[in-house]
TIROSE-296494 format. One record per residue (C-alpha): residue in one letter; x, y, z. Coordinates in steps of 0.25 Angstrom, whole numbers, padded with zeros to 4 digits, always signed. Example, Ala and Ser with C-alpha at 12.3 -4.5 7.8 and 13.67 -1.06 7.14 Angstrom:
a+0049-0018+0031s+0055-0004+0029
This chain:
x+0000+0000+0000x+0005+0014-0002x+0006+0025+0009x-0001+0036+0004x-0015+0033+0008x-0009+0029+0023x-0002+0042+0023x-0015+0051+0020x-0023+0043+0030x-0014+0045+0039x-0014+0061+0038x-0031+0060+0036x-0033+0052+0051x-0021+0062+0059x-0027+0074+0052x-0041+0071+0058x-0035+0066+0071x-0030+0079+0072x-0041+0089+0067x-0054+0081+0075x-0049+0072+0086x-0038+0081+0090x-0047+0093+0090x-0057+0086+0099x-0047+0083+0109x-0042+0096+0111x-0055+0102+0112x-0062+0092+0120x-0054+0082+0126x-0043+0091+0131x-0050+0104+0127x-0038+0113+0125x-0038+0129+0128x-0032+0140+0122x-0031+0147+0133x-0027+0138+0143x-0012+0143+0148x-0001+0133+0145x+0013+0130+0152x+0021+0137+0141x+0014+0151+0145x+0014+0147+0160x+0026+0141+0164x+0035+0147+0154x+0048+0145+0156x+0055+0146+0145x+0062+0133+0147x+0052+0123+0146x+0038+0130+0145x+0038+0139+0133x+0027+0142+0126x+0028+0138+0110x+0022+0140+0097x+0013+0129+0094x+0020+0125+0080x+0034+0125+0086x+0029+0117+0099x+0022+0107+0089x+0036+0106+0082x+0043+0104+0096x+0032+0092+0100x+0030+0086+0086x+0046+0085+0087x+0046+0079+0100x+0036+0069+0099x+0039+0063+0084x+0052+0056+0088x+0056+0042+0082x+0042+0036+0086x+0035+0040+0074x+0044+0038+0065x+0051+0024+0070x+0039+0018+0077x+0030+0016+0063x+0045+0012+0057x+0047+0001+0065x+0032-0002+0067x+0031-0002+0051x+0035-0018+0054x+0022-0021+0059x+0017-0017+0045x+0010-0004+0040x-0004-0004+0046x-0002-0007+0062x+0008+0006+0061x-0001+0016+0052x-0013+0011+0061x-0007+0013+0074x-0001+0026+0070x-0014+0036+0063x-0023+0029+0076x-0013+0032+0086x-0009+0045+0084x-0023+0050+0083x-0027+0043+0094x-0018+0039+0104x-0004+0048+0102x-0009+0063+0098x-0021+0061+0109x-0008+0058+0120x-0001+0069+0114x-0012+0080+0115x-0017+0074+0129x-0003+0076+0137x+0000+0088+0130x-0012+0095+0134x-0010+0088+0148x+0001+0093+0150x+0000+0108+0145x-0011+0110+0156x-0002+0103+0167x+0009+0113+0164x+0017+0105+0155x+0019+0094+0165x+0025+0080+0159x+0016+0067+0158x+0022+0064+0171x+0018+0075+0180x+0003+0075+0171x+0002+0058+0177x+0006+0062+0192x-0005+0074+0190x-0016+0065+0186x-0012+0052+0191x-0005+0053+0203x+0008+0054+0209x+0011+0038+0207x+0007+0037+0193x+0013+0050+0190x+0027+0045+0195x+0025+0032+0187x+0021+0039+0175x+0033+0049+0177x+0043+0037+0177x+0038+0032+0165x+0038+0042+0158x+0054+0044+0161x+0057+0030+0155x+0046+0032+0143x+0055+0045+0142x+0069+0037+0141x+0064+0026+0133x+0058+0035+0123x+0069+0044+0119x+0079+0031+0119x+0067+0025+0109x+0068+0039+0099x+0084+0040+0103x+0086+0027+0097x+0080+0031+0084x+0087+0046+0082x+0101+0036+0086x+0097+0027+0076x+0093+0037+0063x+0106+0045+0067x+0117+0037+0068x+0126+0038+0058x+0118+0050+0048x+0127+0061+0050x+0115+0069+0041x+0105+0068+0053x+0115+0071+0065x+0120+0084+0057x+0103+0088+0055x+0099+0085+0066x+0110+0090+0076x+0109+0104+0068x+0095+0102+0071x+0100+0106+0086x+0107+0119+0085x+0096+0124+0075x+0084+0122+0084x+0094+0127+0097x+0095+0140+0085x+0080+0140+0082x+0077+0140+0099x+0086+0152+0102x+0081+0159+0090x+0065+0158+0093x+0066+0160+0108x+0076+0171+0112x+0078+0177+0096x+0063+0177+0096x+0056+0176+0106x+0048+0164+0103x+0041+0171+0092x+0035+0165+0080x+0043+0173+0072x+0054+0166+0078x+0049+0153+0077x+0047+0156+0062x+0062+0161+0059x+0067+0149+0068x+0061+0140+0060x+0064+0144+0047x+0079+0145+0051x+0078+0131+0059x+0072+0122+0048x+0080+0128+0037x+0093+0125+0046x+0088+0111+0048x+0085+0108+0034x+0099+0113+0029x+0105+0103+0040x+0097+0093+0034x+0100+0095+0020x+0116+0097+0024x+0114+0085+0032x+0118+0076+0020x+0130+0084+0016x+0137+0083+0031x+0135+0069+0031x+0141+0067+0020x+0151+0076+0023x+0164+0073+0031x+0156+0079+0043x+0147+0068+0041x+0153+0055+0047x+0156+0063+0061x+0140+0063+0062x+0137+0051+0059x+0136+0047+0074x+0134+0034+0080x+0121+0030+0088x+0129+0031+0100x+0134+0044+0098x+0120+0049+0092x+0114+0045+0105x+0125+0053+0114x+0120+0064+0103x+0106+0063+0105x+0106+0063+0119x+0114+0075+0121x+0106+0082+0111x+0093+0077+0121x+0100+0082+0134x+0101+0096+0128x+0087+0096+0124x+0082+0094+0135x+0091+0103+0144x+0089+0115+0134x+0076+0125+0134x+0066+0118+0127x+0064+0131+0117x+0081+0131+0114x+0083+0117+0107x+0070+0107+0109x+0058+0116+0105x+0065+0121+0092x+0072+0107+0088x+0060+0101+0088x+0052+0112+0082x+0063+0112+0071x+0064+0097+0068x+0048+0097+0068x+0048+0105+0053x+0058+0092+0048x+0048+0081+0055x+0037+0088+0049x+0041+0091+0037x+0049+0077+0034x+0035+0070+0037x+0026+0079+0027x+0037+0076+0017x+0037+0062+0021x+0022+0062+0020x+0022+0069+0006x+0032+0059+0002x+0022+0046+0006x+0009+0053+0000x+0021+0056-0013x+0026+0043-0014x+0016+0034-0009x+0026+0024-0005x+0020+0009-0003x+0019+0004+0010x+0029-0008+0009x+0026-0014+0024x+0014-0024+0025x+0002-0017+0031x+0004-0026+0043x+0015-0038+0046x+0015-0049+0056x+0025-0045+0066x+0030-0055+0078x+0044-0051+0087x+0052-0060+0077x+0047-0057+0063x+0038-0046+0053x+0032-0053+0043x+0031-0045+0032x+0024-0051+0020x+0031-0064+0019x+0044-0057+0023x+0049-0059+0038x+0056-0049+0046x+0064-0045+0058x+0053-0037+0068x+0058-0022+0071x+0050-0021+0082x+0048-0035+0089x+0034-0035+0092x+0020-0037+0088x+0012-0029+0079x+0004-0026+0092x+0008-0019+0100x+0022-0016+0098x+0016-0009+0084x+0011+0001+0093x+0024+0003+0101x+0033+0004+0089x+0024+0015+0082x+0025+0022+0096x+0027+0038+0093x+0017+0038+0081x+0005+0034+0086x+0005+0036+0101x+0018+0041+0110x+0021+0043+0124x+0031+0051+0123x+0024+0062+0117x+0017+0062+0131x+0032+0069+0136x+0033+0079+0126x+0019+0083+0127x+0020+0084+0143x+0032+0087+0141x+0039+0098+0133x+0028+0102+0122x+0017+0105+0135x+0026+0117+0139x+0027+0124+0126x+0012+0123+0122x+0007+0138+0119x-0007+0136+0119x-0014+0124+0126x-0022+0124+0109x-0007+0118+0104x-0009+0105+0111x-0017+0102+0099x-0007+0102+0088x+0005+0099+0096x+0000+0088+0104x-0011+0079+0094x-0005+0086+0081x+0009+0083+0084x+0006+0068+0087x-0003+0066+0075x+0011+0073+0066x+0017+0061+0073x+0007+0050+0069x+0009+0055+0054x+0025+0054+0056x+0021+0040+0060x+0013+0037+0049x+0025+0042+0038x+0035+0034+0045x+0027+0022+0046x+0025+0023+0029x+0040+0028+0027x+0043+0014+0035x+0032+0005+0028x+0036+0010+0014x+0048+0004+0015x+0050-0012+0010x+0049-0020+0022x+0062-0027+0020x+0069-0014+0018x+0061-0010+0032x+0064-0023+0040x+0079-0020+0035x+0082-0008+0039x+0075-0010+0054x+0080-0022+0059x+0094-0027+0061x+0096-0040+0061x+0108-0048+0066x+0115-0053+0053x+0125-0067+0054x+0139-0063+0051x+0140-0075+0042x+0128-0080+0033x+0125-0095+0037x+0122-0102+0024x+0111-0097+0016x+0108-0088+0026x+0112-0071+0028x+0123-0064+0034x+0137-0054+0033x+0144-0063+0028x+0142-0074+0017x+0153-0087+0026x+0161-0084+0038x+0174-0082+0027x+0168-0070+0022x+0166-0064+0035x+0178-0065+0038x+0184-0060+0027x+0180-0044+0032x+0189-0045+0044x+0200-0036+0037x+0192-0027+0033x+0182-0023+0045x+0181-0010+0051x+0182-0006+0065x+0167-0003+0063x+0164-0016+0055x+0170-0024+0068x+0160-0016+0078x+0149-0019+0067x+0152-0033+0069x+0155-0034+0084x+0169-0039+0080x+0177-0034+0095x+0192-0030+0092x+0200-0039+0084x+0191-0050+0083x+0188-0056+0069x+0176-0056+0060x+0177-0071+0061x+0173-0071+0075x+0157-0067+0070x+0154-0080+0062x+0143-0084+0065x+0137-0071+0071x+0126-0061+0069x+0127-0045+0066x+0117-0034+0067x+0113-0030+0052x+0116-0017+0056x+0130-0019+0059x+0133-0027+0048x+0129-0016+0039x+0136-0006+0046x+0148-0014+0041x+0159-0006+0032x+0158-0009+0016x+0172-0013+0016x+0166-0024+0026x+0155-0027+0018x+0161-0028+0004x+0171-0038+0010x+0156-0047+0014x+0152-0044-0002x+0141-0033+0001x+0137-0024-0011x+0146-0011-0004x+0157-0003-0010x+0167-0005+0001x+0171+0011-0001x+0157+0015+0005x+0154+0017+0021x+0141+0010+0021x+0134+0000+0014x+0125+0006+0008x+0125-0004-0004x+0122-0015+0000x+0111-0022-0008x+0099-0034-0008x+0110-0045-0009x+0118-0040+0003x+0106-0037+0014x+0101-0050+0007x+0116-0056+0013x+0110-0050+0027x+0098-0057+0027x+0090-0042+0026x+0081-0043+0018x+0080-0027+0010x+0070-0021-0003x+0075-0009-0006x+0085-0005+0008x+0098-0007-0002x+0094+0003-0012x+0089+0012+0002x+0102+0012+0008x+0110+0015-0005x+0102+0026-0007x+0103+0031+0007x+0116+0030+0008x+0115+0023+0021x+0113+0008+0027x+0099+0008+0033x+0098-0009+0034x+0097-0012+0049x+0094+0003+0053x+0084-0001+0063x+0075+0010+0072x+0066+0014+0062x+0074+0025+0056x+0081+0021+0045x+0068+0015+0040x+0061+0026+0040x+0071+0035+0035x+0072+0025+0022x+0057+0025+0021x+0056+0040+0021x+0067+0041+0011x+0059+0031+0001x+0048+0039+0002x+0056+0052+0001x+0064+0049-0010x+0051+0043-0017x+0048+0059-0021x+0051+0065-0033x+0065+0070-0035x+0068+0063-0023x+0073+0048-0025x+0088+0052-0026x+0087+0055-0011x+0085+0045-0003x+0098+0045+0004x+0093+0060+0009x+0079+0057+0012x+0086+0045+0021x+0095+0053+0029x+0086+0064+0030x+0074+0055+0034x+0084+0049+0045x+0090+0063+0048x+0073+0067+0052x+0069+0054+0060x+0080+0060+0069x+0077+0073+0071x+0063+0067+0073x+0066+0058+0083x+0077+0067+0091x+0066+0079+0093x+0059+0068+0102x+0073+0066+0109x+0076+0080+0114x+0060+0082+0120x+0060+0068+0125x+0073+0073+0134x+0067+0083+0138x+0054+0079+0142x+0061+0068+0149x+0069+0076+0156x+0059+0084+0160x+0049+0073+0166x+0060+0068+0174x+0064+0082+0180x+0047+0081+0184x+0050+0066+0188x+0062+0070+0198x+0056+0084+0202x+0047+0077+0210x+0058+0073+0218x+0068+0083+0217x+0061+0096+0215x+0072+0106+0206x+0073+0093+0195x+0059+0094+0192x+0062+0109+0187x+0062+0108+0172x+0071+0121+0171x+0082+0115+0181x+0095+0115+0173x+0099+0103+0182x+0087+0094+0181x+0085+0097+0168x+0098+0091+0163x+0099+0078+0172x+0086+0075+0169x+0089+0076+0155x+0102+0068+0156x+0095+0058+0163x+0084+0056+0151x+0094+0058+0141x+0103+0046+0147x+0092+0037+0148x+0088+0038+0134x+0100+0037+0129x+0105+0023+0135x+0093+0018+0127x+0098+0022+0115x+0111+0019+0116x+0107+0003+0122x+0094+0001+0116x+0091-0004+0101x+0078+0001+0094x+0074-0014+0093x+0072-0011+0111x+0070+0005+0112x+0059+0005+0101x+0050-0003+0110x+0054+0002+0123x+0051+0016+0118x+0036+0011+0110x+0033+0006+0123x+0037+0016+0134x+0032+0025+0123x+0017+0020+0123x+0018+0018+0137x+0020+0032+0140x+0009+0035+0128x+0000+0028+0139x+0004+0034+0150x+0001+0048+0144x-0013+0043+0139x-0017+0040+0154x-0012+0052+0158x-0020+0059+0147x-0033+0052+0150x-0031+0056+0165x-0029+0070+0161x-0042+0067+0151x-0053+0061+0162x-0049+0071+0172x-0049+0084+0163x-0056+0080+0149x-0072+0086+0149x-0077+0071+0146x-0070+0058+0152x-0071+0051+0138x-0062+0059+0132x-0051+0053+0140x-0053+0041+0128x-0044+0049+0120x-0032+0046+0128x-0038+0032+0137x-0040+0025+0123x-0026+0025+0118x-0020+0022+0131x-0028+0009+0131x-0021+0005+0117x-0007+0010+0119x-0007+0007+0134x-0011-0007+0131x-0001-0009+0118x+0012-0001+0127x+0011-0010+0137x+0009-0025+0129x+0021-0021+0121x+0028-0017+0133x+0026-0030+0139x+0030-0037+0125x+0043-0030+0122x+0049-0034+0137x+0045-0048+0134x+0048-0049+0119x+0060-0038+0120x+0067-0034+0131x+0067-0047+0138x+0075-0054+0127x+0084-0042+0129x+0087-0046+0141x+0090-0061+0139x+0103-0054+0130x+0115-0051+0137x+0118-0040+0128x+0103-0032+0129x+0101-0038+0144x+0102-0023+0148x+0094-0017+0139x+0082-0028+0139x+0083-0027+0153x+0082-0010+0154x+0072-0012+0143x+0063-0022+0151x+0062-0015+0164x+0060+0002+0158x+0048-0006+0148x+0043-0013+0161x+0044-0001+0171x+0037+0007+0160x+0026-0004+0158x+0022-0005+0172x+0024+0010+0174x+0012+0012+0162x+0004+0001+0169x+0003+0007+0181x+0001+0022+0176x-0011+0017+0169x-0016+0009+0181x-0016+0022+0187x-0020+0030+0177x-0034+0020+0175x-0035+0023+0190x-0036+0038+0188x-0043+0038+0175x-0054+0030+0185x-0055+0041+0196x-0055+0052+0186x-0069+0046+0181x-0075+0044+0193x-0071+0058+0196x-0078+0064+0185x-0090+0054+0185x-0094+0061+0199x-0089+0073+0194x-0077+0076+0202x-0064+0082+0197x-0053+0074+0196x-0039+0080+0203
């Protein structure tokens, strides 16, 4: 089937969402007021709470919540076939993650601008509220670990996206400095800053190219390691610095690129109409895809439900949207009518980035999408009629005089030891075709020994591996890059954007721009989510440990502000730099959804106690009944079906076990906020059956 009609249904149903329901939300449900004083006028600090024009604060929020999960959860849940992600997608975002958004967001406006965790202790109790509060700290971690993982991932080693997106930084710290103490804040100001700042980022973009392929281009082509040390200390400034210096305006900035690369990308599916390729729906079990009468390694290792429902996290429904909209956006809001926009619009936006990705992903053959998202473990020596590096144990070790000093830490060779000592065992894929093309040419692979990367290799040689490609060979050559075992989510959709980019007229010559530009935009789009989630992070656990020691919980202590942000910033991190995407992915799905149901009974608490009618706390108790109930099977199967069998590993023994018991801790910590909440939700109506107020 072909994608254009998906597409236009797609815009229809989120177009009406947004003109009928969310309109009788905000004027019945939640009844919004125009003249209703908000925190930004009065707790103005200028630090924090700083009132913001509507479109640059939808900027900062639509930045912040669109991290990787609507763009790598419908990647990696393209496996389950087309339909179960689309679905799920267009009937979750209108009814399950833009109602969330809205709810909190006004929520927290008329609390102060308090977090999620100081709305619970409110409304359900000290107890609750502490629980809540310590949940929401790991959720917190997990999550930015989950989106770190993929900015690492899309990064390491494209000197053309650390060159954008680290200019990126100076030009929003330029843009701040220019609107707030040049200007005054004045839309004039916002205007000239704008025009100045996207230009600036669309020359580093086109330049991009030019440096990377310049001699200042192999000293930023960094390692996942060192991205990660990067990415970190870029989030530790962000969430130290005023938010209208650096946050506010990066994100306002990198919102014109998101939203301008997805109308392209959505005028390029209507142009191009590209085939869906994936089966509307495939047979999925934690060992095989059955696609067609093709099997395949599974990327998420799970059933259709409900880990379909985890994976496509961010773009139907997410929890952590709950942080920034009780978090940093609830400070800014100008007039309590904004909430609108910002907090059901904004989602919505994100449900159609889903959708784009989702089709970019499915246009891709299935072989070609299996490929590049899976990384299998590949024999050093092909048994007889079977796959491997090399064809006989002679062959192999015939490349002992000409390996590098990188070729022997690809194959896990320690210091002086000889090739011949691997015979009979198993490498990634990745590694293996990391290898030189000096290394590869000795093996007989189709790559011209003068070349960096192999790029050329072709049907016969993957064929040699055992992985199984359509059109990844002719992909690769064009792009200039090995993208076969490039797991996460990113590199597929960075392909598939470019198929459909370089499907336009006059445009099929580029497709090794559209793929490093296409990576170059997932991770500015995910890193916008890094550098709010710090800081919210931070923030919540300045509340958390105020409560105990008074000057902490003071958002514009110096002090307090930066251990609490080194203390979030370590935590994420060690995730990123011990964790696969095969373990954080599902971690982060399910802490994810688990907070996305902590919010909605916070929200239909809020709801019974100050909506005119009881019934209209539906809006948020119906979605909490299906992702509550998805969240917490799927948490009980990955411990089971994943982390347990970590743990039975000497070499992931760690992990499985830090893994297990921050799933558990969350499990049981959502259980009982719920159990809790039901207990509340109870009180409430009899309250108002006898016509009492609650308190």
């Amino acid at each position: 089937m072909h994608a254009l009609w998906f597409m236009l249904t797609a815009l229809a149903v989120l177009a009406i969402a947004y003109r009928y329901y969310s309109a009788f939300i905000a004027a019945k449900v939640l009844a919004l007021s125009p003249t209703r004083l908000t925190p930004a006028h009065a707790l103005r600090d200028g630090h924090n709470f700083h009132p913001t024009n509507r479109w640059v604060l939808f900027g900062h929020h639509f930045a912040a919540i669109t991290g990787a999960g609507p763009l790598i959860g419908p990647v990696l849940a393209a496996q389950f076939g087309f339909l179960p992600g689309y679905t799920w997608i267009l009937f979750g975002v209108v009814f399950g993650g833009a109602v969330h958004d809205f709810v909190i967001l006004v929520a927290s406006v008329r609390r102060g601008g308090r977090s999620l965790a100081a709305i619970a202790r409110e409304e359900l109790g000290p107890v609750l509220g502490a629980i809540t509060g310590v949940s929401i700290l790991f959720i917190v971690v997990i999550a930015l670990a989950g989106l770190g993982k993929v900015v690492v991932g899309a990064l390491a080693e494209s000197a053309w996206g650390v060159f954008t997106i680290g200019l990126s930084i100076p030009i929003a710290l330029g843009m701040g400095l220019y609107i707030y103490k040049v200007r005054g804040g004045s839309v004039r100001g916002i205007r000239e800053a704008t025009v100045v700042g996207v230009f600036l980022l669309m020359v580093a973009l086109v330049f991009g190219k030019t440096i990377q392929d310049g001699p200042l281009g192999a000293h930023l082509k960094l390692s996942q390691e060192t991205l990660t040390y990067c990415i970190a200390a870029y989030g530790f400034a962000a969430s130290v610095l005023p938010v209208w210096l650096l946050l506010c305006p990066r994100d306002y900035l990198s919102s014109y690129l998101k939203i301008g690369t997805i109308a392209l990308l959505i005028i390029g599916i209507v142009l191009v109409n590209p085939v869906i390729e994936m089966p509307m729906l495939n047979s999925v079990t934690a060992k095989a895809v059955q696609v067609g009468e093709e099997s395949f390694t599974p990327i998420v290792k799970g059933q259709l439900f409900p880990f379909v429902f985890i994976t496509i996290a961010c773009g139907a429904i997410s929890g952590f949207h709950s942080l920034v909209a009780s978090g940093t956006t609830p400070k800014m809001i100008n007039n309590e009518l904004d909430c609108r926009p910002i907090g059901y619009g904004a989602m919505l936006m994100e449900g159609l980035v889903g959708v784009t990705a989702l089709i970019a992903a499915t246009a891709l053959p299935p072989s070609d999408y299996f490929a590049i998202n899976t990384d299998p473990l590949i024999p050093l020596v092909a048994s007889e009629g079977g796959h491997g590096l090399a064809r006989d144990a002679a062959q192999l070790a015939s490349i002992d005089g000409v390996l590098s000093r990188a070729d022997r830490k690809h194959l896990g060779l320690k210091e002086g030891e000889s090739v011949a000592a691997l015979t009979g065992k198993s490498v990634k894929a990745s590694e293996l075709l990391h290898l030189s093309n000096r290394t590869l040419a000795k093996l007989d692979y189709s790559v011209d020994p003068a070349n960096e990367t192999a790029t050329e290799l072709g049907h016969s040689d993957f064929l040699r591996l055992g992985i199984r490609v359509t059109d990844l060979p002719f992909l690769a050559q064009e792009s200039q890059e090995v993208i076969a075992a490039r797991t996460g989510g990113a590199v597929s959709l960075a392909v598939g954007m470019a198929r459909v980019f370089s499907s336009l007229p006059g445009m099929k010559l580029m497709i090794a721009y559209w793929y490093h530009f296409a990576i170059m935009f997932e991770a500015l789009f995910i890193l916008t989510t890094i550098d709010t989630g710090t800081r919210v992070g931070r923030l919540l656990l300045q509340e958390f440990v105020g409560h105990i020691w008074e000057p902490f919980g003071r958002s514009s202590w110096l002090p307090g502000s930066v251990l609490a942000s080194l203390a979030i910033v370590v935590g994420w991190s060690y995730f990123i730099l011990t964790g696969s995407i095969s373990t954080i992915w599902p971690m982060f799905g399910i802490a994810n959804q688990l907070l996305a149901s902590t919010a909605l009974a916070v929200g239909t608490t809020v709801l019974l106690k100050e909506a005119s009618k009881p019934s209209y706390a539906l809006i948020t108790f119906c979605p909490l009944l299906f992702v509550g109930t998805t969240t917490i099977i799927a948490g009980i199967q990955a411990i089971f079906t994943m982390y347990l069998p970590l743990m039975s590993v000497p070499a992931t023994h760690t992990l499985g076990l830090v893994n297990c018991t921050v799933t558990s801790i969350l499990l049981i910590g959502v259980v009982v906020i719920l159990v809790g909440s039901a207990k509340r939700w109870i009180e409430l109506l009899r309250l108002r059956r006898v016509g009492g107020v609650a308190v």
